[in-house]
N, C-alpha and C positions, 0 to 999 in steps of 0.2 A: 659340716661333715661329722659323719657319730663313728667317734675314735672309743677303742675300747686300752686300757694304759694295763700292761704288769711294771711291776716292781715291787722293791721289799724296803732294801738301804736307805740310810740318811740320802745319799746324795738320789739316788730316787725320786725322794720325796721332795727335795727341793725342784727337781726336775719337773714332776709332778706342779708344785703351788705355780710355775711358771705358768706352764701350758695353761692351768687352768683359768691366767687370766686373757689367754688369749683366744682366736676363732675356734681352735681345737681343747675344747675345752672337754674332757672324757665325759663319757657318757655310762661309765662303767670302771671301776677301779677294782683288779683282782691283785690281793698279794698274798703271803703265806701268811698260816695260823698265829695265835698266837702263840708265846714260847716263853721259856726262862730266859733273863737277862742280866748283866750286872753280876756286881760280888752280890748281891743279896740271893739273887737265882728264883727273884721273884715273875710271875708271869705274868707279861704285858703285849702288848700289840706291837707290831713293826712300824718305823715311822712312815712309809705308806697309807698304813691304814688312820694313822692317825691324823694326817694332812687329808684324805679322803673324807674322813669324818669332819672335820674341821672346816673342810669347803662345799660340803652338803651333797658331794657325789657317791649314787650308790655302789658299794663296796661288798664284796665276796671275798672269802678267806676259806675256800676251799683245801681239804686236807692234801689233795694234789689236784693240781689245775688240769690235768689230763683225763680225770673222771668225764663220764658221761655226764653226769649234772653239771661239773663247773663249765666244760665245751659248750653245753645245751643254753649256758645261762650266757654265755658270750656272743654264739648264734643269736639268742633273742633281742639282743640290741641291733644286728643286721648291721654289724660295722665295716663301716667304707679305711678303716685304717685300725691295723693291732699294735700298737707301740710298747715297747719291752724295755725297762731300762734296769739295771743289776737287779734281776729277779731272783736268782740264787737257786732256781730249781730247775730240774732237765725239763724241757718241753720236747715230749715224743710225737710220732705218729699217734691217730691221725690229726693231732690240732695242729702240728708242724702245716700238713696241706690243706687242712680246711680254712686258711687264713694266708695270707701274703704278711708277716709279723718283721717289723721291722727293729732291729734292737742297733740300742745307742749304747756304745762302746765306748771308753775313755782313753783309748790310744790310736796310735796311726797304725791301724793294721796293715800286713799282718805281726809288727812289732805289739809284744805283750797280749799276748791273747791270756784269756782266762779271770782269775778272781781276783787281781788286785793290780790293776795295770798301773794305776795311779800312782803309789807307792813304791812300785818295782822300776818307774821310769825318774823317780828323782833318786832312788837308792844307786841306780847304774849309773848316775850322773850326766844323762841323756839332755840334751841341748833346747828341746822341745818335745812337744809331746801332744795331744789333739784329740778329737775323736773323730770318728768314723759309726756312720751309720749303716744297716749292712741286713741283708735279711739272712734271717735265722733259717740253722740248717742244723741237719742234728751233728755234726761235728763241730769240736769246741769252738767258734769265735770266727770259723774258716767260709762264712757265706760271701755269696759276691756285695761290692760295697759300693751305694748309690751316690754318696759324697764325702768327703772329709775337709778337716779344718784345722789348721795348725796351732799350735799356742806354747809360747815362747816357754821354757821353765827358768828364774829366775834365779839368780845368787842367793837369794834371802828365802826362795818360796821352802813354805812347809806341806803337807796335804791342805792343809784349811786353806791357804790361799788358792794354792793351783786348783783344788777341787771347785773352789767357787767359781772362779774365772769357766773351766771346764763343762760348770752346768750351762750358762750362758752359753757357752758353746754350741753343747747339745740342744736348746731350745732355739735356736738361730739357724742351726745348720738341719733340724730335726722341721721346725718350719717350711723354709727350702723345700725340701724333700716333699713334703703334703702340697704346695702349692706344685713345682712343676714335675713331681714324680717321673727324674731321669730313669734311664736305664742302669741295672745296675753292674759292676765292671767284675770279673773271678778277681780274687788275691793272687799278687804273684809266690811262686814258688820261693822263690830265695826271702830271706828275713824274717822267718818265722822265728819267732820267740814266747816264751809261756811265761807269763805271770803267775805265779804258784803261789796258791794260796798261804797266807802268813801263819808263821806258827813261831814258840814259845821263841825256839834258838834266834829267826831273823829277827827276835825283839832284842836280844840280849849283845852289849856292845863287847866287841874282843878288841882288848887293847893292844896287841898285837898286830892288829892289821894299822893300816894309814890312817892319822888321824881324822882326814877330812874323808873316808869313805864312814868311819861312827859317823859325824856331824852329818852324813847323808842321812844316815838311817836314823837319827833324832828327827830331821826336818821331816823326813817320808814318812815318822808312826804319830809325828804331832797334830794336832791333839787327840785324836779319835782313839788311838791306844797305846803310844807311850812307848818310846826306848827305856833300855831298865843296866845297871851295870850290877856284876854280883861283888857284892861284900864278904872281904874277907871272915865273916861270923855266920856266914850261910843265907842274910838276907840279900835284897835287891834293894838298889836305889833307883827309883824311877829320874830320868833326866829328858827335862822337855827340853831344854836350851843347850847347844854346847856350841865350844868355836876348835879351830885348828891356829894352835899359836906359830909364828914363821918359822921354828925351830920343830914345828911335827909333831907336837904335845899336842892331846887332847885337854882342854879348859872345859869344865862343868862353869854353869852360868843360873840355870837354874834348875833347879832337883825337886824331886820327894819322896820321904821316906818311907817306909810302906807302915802303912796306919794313920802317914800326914797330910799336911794340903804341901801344895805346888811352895816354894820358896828360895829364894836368891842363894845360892852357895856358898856364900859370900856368909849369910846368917847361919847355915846347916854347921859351917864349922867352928861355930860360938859353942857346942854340944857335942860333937862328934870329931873323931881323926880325920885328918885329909885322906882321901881315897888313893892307894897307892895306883902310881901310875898317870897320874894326872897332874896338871899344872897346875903350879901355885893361879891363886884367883887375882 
């Protein structure tokens, strides 16, 4: 079958090394440009392109995938399947109808639709979580959806765990789908929810709120970008590790400091104050 893949994201990509060791292996890997990244703000490639590269599948990185040449260039592979996984860009008319594009979501829609479902469903503290495959329509996340899959969210999971589990998902349940191409079912009305893109403040933990809703948002921004607490001198403390002690204090476990590596809290405070507001270690 000559499957044509978008994507851009880490989990993407990992998406992506799956398929391509299996029957569906692309025949064409579109993702975006390159770009700046990182605190250096140096410009490198997405990890799409770089697992593309890496597995010897031809690869386009058109400025928008909606131009005449990047459509032209997807036509010319003549694909019997368009697979879409966090591409991060609008797909308009007419590539919307010149393809049946099936995109692989990482929640049970229509719970968390949008940029960051993954993260928004262990921060709500949500029981499970799955994906759902679903064909692309120009409304956010709202296409009808050919099958889904459950997957438990753990006491301990952070993003890194449940994201992995979640890929396997998608390549299992994304499978499925190319061998017996069900029909696909509208979203119901009720339970819509938006996964809204992450920004500075969901990073930053208020210790005000319930200890164990921080300890969500540590486990939901580990490791890929980091909960942060602000310091009374005007910095941040990044905190990958925390717990909720039975008395409703937040425990730091491990931290860093901004300019440091990751380290146990336990040592931060051999050089620095206890962070007001938190429990002794």
């Amino acid at each position: 079958m000559r499957v044509v893949y978008l994507g851009t994201s880490d989990f993407a990509a990992a998406v992506l090394r799956q398929i391509a060791e299996g029957p569906y292996r692309p025949a064409l890997v579109v993702t975006r440009p390159d770009a700046k990244q990182g605190r250096g703000r140096r410009v490198a490639p997405p990890p799409v392109a770089v697992a593309a590269n890496e597995l010897g599948i031809e690869l386009d990185q058109p400025a928008s995938v909606n131009d005449d040449n990047a459509r032209a260039r997807i036509q010319a592979v003549e694909p019997e399947a368009v697979v879409l996984c966090a591409f991060g860009a609008l797909v308009k008319e007419p590539l919307l109808s010149d393809h049946e594009i099936l995109n692989i979501h990482p929640s049970l829609l229509p719970r968390w639709r949008g940029a960051a479902p993954v993260e928004r469903a262990i921060m709500a503290g949500d029981p499970e979580t799955g994906v759902s495959i679903m064909r692309l329509v120009a409304a956010l996340d709202a296409g009808p959806v050919y099958a889904q899959a459950t997957e438990p969210i753990r006491p301990d999971d952070d993003y890194g765990s449940l994201s992995r589990r979640l890929q396997d998902r998608s390549v299992e349940l994304l499978t499925h789908v190319l061998q017996q191409r069900p029909d696909p079912v509208p979203q119901p009305e009720d339970g819509v929810t938006y996964a809204e893109k992450l920004t500075a403040e969901d990073r930053t933990l208020d210790l005000s709120r319930p200890a164990e809703e921080n300890v969500r948002i540590v486990r939901a921004l580990h490791p890929h970008i980091g909960a942060r607490l602000a310091l009374p001198g005007g910095d941040f403390l990044g905190v990958h590790e925390a717990q909720a002690t039975p008395q409703g204090e937040l425990r730091l476990m491990t931290v860093q400091p901004a300019g440091g590596r990751p380290m146990p809290y336990t040592d931060y405070l051999r050089g620095h104050p206890p962070v007001p507001g938190t429990a002794a270690p």
